[in-house]
N, CA, C, O and CB atoms as a CASP TS submission, in Angstrom:
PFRMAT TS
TARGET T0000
AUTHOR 0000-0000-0000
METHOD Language model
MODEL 1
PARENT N/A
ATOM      1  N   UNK     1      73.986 -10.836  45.038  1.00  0.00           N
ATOM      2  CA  UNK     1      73.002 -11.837  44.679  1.00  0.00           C
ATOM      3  C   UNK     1      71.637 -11.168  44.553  1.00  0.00           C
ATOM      4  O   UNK     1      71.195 -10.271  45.270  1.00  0.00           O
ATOM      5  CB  UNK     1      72.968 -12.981  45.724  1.00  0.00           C
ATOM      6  N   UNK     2      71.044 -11.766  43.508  1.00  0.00           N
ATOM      7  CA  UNK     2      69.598 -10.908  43.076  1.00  0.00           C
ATOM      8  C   UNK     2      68.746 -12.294  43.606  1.00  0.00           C
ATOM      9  O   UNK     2      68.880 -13.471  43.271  1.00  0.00           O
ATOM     10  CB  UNK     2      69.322 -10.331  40.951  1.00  0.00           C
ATOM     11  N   UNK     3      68.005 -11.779  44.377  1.00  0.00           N
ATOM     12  CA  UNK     3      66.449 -12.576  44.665  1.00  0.00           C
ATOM     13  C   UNK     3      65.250 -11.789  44.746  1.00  0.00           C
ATOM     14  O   UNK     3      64.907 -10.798  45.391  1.00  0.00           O
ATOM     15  CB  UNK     3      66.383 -13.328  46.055  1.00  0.00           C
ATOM     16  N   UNK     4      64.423 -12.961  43.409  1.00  0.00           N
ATOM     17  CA  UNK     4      63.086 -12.151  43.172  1.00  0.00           C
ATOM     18  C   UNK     4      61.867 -12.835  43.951  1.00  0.00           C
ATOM     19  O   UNK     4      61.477 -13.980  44.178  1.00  0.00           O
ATOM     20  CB  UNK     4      62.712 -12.097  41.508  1.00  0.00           C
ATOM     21  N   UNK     5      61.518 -11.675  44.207  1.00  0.00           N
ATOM     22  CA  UNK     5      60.239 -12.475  45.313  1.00  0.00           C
ATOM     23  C   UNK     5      58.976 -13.338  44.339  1.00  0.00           C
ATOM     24  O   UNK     5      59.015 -13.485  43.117  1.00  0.00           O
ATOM     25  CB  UNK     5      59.185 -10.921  46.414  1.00  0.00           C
ATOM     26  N   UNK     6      58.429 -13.588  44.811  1.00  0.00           N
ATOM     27  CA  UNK     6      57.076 -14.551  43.507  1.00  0.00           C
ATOM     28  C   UNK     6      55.865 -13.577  43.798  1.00  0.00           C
ATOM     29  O   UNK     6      56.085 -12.538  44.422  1.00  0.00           O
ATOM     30  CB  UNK     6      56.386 -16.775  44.058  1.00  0.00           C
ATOM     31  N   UNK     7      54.805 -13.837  43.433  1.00  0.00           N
ATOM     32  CA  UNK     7      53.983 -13.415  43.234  1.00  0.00           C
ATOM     33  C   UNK     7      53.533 -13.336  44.580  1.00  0.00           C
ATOM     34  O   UNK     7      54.112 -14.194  45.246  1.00  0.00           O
ATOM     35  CB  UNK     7      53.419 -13.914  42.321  1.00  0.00           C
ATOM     36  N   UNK     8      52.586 -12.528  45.382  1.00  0.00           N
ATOM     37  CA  UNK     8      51.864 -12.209  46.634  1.00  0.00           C
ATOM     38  C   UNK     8      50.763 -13.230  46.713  1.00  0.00           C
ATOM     39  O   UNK     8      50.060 -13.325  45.707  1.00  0.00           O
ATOM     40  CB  UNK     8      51.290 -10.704  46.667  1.00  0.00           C
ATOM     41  N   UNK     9      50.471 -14.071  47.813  1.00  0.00           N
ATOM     42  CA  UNK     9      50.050 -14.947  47.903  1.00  0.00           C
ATOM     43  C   UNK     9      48.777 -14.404  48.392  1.00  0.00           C
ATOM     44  O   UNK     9      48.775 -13.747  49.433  1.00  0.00           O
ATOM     45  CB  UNK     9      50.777 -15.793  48.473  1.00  0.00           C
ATOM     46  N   UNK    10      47.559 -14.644  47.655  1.00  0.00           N
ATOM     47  CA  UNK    10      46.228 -14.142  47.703  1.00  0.00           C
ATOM     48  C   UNK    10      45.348 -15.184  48.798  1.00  0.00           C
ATOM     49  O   UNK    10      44.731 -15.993  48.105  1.00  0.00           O
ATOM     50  CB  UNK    10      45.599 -14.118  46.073  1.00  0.00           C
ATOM     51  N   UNK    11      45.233 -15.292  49.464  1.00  0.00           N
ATOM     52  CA  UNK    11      44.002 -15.858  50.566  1.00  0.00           C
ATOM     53  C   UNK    11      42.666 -16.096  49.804  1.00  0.00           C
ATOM     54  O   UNK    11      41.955 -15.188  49.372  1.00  0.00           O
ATOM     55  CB  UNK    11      43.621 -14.647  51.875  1.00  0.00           C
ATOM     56  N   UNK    12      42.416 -17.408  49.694  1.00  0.00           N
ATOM     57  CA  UNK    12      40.868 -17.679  48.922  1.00  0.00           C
ATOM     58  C   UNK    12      39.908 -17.053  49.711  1.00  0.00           C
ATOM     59  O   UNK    12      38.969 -16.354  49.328  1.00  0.00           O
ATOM     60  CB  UNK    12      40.350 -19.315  48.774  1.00  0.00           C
ATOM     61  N   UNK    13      40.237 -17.378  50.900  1.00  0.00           N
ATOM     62  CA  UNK    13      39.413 -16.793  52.030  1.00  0.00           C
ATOM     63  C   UNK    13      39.096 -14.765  51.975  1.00  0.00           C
ATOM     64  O   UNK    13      38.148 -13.994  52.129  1.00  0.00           O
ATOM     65  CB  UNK    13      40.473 -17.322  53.568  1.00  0.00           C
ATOM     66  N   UNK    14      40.358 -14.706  51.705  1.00  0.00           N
ATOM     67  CA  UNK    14      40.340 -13.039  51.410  1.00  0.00           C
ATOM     68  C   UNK    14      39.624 -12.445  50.404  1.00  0.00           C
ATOM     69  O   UNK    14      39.222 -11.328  50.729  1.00  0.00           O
ATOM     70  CB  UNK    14      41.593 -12.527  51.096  1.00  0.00           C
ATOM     71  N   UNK    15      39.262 -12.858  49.088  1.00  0.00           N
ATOM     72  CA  UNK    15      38.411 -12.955  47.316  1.00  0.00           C
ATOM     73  C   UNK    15      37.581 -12.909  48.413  1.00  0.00           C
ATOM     74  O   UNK    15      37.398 -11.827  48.973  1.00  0.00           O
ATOM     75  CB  UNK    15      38.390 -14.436  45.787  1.00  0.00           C
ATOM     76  N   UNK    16      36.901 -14.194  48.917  1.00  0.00           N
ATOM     77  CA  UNK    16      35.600 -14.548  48.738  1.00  0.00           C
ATOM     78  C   UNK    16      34.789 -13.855  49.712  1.00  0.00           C
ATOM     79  O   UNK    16      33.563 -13.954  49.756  1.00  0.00           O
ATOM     80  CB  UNK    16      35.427 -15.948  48.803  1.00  0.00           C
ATOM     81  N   UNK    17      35.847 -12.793  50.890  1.00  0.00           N
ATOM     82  CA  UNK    17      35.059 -12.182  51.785  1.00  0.00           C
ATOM     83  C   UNK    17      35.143 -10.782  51.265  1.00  0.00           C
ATOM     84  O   UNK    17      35.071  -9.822  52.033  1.00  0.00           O
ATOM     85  CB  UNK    17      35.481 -12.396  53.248  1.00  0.00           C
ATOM     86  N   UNK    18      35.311 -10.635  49.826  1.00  0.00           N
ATOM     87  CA  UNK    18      35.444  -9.006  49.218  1.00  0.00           C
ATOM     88  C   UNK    18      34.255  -8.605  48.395  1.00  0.00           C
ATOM     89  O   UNK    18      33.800  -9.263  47.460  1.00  0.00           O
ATOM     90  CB  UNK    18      36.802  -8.783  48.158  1.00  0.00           C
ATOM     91  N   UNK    19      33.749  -7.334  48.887  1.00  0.00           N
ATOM     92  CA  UNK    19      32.524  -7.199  48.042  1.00  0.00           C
ATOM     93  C   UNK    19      32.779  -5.676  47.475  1.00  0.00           C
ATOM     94  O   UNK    19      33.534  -4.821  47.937  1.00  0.00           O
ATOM     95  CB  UNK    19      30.986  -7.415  48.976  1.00  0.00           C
ATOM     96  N   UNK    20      31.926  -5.603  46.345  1.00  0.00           N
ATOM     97  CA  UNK    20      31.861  -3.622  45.547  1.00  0.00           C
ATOM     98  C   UNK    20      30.650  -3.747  46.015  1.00  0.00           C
ATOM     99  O   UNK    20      29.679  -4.481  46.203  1.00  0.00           O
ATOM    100  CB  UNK    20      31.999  -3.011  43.439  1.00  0.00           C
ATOM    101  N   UNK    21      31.407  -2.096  46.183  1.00  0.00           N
ATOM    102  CA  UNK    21      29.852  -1.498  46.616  1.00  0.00           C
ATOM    103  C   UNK    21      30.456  -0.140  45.975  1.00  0.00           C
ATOM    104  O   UNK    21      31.526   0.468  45.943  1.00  0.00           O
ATOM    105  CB  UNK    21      29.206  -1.465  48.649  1.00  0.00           C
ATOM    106  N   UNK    22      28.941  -0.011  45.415  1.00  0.00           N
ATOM    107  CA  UNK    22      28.595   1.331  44.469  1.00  0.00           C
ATOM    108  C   UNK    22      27.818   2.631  45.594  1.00  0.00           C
ATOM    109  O   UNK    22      26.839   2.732  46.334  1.00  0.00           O
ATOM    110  CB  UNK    22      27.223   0.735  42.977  1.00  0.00           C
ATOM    111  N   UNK    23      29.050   3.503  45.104  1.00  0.00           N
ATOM    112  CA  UNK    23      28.034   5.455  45.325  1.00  0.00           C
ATOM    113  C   UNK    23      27.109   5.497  44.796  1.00  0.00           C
ATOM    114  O   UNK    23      27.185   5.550  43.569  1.00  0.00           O
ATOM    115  CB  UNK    23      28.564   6.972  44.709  1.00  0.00           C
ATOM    116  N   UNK    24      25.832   5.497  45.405  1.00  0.00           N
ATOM    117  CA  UNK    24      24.769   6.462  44.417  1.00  0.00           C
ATOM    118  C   UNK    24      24.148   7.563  45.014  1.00  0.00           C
ATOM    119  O   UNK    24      22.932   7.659  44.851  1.00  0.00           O
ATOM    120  CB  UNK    24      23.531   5.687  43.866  1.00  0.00           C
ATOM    121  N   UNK    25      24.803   8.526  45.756  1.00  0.00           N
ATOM    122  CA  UNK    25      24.767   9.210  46.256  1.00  0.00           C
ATOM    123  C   UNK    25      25.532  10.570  45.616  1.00  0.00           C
ATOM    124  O   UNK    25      26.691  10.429  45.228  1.00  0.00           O
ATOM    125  CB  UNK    25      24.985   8.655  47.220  1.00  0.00           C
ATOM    126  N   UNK    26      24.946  11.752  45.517  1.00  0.00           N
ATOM    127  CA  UNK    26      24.819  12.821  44.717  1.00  0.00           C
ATOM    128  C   UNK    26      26.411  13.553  44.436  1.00  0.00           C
ATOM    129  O   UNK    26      26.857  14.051  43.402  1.00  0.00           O
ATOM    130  CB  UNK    26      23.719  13.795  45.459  1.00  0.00           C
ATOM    131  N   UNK    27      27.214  13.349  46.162  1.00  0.00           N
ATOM    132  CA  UNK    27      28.790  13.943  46.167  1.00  0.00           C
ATOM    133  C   UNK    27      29.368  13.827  45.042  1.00  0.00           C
ATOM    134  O   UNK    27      29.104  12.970  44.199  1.00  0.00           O
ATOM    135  CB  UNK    27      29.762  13.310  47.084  1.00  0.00           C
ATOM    136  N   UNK    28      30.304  14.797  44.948  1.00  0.00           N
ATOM    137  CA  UNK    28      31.063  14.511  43.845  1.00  0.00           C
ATOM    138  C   UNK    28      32.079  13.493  44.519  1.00  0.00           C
ATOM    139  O   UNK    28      32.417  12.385  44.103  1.00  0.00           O
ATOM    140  CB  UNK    28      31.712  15.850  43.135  1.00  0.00           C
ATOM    141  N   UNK    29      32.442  14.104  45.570  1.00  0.00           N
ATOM    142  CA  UNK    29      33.766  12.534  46.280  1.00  0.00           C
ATOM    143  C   UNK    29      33.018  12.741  47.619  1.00  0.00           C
ATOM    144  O   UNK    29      32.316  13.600  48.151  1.00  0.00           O
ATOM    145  CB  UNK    29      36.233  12.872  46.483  1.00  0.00           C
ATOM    146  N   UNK    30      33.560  11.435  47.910  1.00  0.00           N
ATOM    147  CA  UNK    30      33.018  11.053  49.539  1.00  0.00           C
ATOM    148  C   UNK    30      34.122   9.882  50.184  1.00  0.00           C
ATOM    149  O   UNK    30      34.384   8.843  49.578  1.00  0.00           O
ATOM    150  CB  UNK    30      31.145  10.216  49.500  1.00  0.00           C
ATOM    151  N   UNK    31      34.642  10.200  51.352  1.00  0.00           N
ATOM    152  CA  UNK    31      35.276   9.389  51.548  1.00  0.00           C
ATOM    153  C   UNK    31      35.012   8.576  52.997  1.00  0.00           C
ATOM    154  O   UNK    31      34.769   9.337  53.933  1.00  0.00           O
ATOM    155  CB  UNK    31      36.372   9.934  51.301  1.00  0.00           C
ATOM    156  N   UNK    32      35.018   7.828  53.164  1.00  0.00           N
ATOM    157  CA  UNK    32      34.740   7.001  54.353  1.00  0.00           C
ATOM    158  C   UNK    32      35.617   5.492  54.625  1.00  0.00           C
ATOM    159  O   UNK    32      35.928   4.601  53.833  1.00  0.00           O
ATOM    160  CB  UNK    32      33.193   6.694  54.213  1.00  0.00           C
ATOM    161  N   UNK    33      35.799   5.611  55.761  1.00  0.00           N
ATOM    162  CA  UNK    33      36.539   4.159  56.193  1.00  0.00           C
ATOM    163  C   UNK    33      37.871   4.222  55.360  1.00  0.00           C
ATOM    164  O   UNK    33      38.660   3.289  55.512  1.00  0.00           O
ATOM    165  CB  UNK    33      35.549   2.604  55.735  1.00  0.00           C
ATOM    166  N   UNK    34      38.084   4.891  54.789  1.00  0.00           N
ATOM    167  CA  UNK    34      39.440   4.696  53.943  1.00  0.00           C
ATOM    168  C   UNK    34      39.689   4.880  52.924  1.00  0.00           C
ATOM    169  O   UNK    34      40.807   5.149  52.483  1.00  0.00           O
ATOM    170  CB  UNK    34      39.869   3.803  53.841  1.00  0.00           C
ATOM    171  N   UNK    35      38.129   4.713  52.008  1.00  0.00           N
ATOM    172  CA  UNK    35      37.669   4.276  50.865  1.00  0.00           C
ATOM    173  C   UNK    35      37.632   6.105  50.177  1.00  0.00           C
ATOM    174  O   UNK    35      37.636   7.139  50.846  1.00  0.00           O
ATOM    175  CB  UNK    35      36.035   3.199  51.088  1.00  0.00           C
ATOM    176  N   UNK    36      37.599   5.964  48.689  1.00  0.00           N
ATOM    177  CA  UNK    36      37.231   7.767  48.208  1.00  0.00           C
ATOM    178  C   UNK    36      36.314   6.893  47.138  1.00  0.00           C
ATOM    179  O   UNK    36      36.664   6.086  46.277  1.00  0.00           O
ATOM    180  CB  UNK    36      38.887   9.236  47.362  1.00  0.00           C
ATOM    181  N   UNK    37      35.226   7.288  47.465  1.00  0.00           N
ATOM    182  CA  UNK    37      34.313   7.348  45.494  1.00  0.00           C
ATOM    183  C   UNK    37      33.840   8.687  45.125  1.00  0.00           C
ATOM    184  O   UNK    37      33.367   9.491  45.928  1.00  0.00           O
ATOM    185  CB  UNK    37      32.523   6.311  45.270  1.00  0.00           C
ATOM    186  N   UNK    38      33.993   8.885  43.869  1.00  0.00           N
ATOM    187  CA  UNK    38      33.750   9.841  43.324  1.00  0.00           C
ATOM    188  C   UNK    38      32.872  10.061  41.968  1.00  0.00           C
ATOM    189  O   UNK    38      32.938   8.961  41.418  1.00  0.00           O
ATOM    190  CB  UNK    38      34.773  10.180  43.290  1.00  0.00           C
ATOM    191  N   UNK    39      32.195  10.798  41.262  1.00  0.00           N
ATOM    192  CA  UNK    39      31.677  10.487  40.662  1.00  0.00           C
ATOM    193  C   UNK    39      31.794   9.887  39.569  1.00  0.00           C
ATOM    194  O   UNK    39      30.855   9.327  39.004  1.00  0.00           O
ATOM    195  CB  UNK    39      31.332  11.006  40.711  1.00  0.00           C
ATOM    196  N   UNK    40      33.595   9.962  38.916  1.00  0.00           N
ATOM    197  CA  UNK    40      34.444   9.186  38.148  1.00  0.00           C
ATOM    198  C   UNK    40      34.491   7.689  38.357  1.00  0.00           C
ATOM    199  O   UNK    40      34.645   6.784  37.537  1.00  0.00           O
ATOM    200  CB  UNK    40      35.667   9.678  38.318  1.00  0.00           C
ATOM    201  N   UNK    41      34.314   7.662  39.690  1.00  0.00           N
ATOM    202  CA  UNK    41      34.873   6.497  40.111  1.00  0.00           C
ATOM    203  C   UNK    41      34.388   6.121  41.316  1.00  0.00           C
ATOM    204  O   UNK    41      35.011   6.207  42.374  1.00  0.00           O
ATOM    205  CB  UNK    41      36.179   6.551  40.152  1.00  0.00           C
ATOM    206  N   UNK    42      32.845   5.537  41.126  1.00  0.00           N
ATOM    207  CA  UNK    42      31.711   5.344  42.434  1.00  0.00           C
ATOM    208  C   UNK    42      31.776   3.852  42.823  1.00  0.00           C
ATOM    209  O   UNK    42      30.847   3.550  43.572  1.00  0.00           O
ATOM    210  CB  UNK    42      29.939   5.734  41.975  1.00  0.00           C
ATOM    211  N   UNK    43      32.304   3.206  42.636  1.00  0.00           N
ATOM    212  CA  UNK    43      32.795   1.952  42.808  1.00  0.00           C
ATOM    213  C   UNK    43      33.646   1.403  43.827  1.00  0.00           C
ATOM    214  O   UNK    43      34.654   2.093  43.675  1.00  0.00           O
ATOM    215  CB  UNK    43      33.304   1.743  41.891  1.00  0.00           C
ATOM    216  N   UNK    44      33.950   0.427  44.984  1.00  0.00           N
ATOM    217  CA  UNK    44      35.028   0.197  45.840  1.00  0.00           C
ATOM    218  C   UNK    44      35.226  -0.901  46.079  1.00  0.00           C
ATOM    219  O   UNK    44      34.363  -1.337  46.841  1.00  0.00           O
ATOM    220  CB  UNK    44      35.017   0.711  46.859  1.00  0.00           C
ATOM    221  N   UNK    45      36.502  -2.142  45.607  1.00  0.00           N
ATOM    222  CA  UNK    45      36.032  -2.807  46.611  1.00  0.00           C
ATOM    223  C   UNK    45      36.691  -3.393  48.308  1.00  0.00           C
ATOM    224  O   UNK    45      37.705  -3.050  48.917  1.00  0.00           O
ATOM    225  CB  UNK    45      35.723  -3.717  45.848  1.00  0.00           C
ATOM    226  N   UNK    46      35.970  -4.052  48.540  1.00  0.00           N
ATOM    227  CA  UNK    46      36.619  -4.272  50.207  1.00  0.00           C
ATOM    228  C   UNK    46      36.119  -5.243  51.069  1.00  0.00           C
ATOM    229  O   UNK    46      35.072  -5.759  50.677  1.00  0.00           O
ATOM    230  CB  UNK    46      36.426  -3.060  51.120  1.00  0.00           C
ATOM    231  N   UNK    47      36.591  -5.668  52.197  1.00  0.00           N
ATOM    232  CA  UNK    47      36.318  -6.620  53.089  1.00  0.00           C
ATOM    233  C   UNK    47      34.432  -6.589  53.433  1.00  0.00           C
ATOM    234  O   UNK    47      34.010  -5.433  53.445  1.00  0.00           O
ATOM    235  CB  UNK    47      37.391  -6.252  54.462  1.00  0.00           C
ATOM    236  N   UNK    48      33.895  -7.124  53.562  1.00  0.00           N
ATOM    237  CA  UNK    48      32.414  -7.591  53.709  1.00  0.00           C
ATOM    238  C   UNK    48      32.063  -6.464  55.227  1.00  0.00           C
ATOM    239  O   UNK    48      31.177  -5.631  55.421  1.00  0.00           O
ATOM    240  CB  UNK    48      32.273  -9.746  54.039  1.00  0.00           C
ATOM    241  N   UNK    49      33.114  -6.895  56.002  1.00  0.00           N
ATOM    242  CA  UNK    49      32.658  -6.020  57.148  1.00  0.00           C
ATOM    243  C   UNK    49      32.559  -4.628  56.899  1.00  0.00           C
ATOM    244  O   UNK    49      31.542  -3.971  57.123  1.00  0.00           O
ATOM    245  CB  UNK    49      33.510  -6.144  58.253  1.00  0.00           C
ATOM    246  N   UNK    50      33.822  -4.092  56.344  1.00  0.00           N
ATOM    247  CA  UNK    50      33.687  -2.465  55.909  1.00  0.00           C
ATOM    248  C   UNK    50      32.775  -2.303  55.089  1.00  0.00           C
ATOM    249  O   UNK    50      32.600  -1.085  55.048  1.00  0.00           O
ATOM    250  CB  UNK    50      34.838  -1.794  55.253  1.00  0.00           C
ATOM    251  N   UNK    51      31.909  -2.918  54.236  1.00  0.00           N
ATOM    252  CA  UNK    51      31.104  -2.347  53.471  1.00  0.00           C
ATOM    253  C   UNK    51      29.830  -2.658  54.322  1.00  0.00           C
ATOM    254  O   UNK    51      28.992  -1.766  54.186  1.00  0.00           O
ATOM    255  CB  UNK    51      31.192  -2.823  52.006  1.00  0.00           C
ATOM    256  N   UNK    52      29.431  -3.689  55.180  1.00  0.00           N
ATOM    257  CA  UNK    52      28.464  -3.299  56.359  1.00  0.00           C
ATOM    258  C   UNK    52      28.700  -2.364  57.096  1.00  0.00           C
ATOM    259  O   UNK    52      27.646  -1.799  57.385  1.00  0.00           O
ATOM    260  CB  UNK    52      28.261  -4.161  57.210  1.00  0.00           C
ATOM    261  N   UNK    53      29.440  -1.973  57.488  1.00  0.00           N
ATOM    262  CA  UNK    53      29.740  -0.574  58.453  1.00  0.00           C
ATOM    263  C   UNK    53      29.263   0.447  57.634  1.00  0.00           C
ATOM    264  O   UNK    53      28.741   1.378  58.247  1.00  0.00           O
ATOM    265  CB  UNK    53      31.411  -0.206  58.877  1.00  0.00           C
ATOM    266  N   UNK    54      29.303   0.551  56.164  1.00  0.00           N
ATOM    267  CA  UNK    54      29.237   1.832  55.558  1.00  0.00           C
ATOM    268  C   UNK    54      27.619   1.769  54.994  1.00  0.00           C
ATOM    269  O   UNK    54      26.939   2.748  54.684  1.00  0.00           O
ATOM    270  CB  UNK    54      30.519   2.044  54.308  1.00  0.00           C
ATOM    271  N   UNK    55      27.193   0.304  54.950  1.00  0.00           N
ATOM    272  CA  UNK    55      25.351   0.400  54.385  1.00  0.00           C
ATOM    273  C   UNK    55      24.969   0.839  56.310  1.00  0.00           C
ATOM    274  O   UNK    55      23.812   1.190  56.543  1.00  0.00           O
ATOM    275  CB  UNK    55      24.260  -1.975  53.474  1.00  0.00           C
ATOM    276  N   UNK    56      25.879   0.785  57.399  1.00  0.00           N
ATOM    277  CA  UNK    56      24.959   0.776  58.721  1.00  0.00           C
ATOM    278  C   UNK    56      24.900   2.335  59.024  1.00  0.00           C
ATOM    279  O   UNK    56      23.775   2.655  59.408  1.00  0.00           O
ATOM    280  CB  UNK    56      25.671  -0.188  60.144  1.00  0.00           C
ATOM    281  N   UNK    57      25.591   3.152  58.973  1.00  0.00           N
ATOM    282  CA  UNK    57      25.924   4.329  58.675  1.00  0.00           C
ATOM    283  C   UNK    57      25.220   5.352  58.084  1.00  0.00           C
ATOM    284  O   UNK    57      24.349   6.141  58.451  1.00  0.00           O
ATOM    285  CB  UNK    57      26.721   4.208  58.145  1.00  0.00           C
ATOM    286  N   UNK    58      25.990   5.070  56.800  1.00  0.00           N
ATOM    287  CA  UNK    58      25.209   6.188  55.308  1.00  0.00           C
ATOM    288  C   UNK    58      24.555   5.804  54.810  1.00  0.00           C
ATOM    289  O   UNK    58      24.216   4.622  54.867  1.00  0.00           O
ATOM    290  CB  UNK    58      25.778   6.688  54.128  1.00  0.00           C
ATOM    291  N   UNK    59      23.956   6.925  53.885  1.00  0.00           N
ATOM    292  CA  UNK    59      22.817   6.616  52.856  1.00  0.00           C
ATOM    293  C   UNK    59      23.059   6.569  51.560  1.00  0.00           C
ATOM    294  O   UNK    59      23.079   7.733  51.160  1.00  0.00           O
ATOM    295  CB  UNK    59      21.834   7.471  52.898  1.00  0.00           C
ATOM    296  N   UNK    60      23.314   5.596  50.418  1.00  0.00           N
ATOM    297  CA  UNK    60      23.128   6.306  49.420  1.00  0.00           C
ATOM    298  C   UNK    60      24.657   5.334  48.992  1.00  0.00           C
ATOM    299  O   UNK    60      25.787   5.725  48.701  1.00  0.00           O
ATOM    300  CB  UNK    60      22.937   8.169  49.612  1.00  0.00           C
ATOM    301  N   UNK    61      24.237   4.331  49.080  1.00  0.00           N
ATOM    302  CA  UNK    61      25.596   3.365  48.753  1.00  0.00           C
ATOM    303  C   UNK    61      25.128   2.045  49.403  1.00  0.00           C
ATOM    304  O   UNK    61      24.574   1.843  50.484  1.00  0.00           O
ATOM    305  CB  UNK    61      27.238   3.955  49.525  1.00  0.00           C
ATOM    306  N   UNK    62      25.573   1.086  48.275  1.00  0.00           N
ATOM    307  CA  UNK    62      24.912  -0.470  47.740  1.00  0.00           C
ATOM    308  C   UNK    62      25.854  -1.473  47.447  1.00  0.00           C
ATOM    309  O   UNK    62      27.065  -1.269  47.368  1.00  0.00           O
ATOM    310  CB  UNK    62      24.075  -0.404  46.353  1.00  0.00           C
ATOM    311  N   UNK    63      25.348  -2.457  47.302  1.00  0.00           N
ATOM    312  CA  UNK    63      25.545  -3.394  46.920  1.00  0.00           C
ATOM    313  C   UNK    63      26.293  -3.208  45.257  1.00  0.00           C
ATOM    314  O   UNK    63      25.687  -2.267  44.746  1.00  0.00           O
ATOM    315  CB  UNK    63      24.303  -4.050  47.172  1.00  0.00           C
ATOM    316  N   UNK    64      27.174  -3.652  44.427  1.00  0.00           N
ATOM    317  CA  UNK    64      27.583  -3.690  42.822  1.00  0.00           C
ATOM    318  C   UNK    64      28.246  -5.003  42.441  1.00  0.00           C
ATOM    319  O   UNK    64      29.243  -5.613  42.830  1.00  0.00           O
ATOM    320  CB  UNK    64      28.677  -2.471  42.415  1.00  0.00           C
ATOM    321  N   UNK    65      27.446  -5.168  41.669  1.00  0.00           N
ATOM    322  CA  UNK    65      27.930  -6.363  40.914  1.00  0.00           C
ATOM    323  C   UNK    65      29.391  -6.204  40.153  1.00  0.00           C
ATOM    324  O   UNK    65      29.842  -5.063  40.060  1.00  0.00           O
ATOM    325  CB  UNK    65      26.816  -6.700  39.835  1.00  0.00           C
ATOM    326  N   UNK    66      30.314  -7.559  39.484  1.00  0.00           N
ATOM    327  CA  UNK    66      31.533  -7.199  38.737  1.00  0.00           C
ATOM    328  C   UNK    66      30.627  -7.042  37.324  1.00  0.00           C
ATOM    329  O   UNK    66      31.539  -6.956  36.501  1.00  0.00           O
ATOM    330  CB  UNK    66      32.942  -8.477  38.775  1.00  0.00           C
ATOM    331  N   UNK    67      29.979  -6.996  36.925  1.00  0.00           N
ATOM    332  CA  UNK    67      28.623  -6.647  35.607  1.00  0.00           C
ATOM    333  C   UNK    67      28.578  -5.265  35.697  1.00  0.00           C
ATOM    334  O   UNK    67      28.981  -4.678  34.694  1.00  0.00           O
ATOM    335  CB  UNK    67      26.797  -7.302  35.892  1.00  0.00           C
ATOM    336  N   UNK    68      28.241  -4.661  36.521  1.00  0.00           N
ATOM    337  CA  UNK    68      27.583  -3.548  36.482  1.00  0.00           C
ATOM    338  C   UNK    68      28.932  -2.701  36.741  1.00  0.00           C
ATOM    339  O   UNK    68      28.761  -1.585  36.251  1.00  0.00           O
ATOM    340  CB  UNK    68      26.293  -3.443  37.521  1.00  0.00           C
ATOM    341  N   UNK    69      29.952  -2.792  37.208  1.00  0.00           N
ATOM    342  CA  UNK    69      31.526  -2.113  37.240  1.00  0.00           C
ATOM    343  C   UNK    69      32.126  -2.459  35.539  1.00  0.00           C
ATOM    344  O   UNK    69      32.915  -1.595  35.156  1.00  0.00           O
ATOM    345  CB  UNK    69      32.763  -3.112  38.731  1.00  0.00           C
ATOM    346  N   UNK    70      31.981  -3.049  35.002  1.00  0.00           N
ATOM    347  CA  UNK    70      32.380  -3.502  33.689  1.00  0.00           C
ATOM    348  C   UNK    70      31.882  -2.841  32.898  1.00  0.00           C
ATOM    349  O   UNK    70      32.361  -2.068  32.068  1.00  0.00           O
ATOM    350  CB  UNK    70      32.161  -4.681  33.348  1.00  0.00           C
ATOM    351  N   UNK    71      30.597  -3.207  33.198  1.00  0.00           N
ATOM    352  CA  UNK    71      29.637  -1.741  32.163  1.00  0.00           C
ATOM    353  C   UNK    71      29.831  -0.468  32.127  1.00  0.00           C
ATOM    354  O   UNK    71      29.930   0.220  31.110  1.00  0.00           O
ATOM    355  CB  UNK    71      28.249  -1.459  32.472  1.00  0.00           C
ATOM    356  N   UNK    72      29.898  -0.072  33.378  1.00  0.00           N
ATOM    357  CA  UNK    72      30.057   1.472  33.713  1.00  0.00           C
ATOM    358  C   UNK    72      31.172   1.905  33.395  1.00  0.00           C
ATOM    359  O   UNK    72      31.103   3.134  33.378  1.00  0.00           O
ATOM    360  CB  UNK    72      29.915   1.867  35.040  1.00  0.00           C
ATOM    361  N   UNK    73      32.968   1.275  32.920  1.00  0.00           N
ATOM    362  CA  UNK    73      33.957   1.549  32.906  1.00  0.00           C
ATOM    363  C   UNK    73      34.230   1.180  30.796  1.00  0.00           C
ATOM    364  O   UNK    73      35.261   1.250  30.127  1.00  0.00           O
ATOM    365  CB  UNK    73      34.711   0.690  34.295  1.00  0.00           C
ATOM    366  N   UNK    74      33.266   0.934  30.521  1.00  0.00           N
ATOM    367  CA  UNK    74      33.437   0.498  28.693  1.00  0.00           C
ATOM    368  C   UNK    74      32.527   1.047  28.285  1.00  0.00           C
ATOM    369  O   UNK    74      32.273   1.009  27.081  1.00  0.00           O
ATOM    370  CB  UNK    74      33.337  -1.056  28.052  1.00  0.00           C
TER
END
């Protein structure tokens, strides 16, 4: 017997506590909390808390809009 699972059930709660946050910091890669940005690819996104841990921390990494990831990737 074949059973297909459905789609992964996304938490509204989970979206709405996810934020990007942009490298602007000189590394070519940098990795922290889990996360790798690189200069290809300075962009992350993730839970609200991990990206406060990483503005409480380091320097040189922000806040990014889904605008400004759109732009940078077209």
């Amino acid at each position: 017997e074949i059973v297909q699972a459905g789609k992964p059930e996304i938490k509204k709660e989970n979206a709405e506590d996810t934020v990007l946050v942009r490298m602007t910091r000189a590394n070519f890669r940098y990795d922290i909390l889990g996360f790798t940005f690189t200069k290809e690819h300075p962009f992350a996104a993730m839970h609200k808390d991990k990206a406060q841990q990483i503005f409480d921390k380091e320097e040189g990494f922000r806040l990014a809009t889904p605008a400004e990831v759109q732009d940078y990737y077209n």
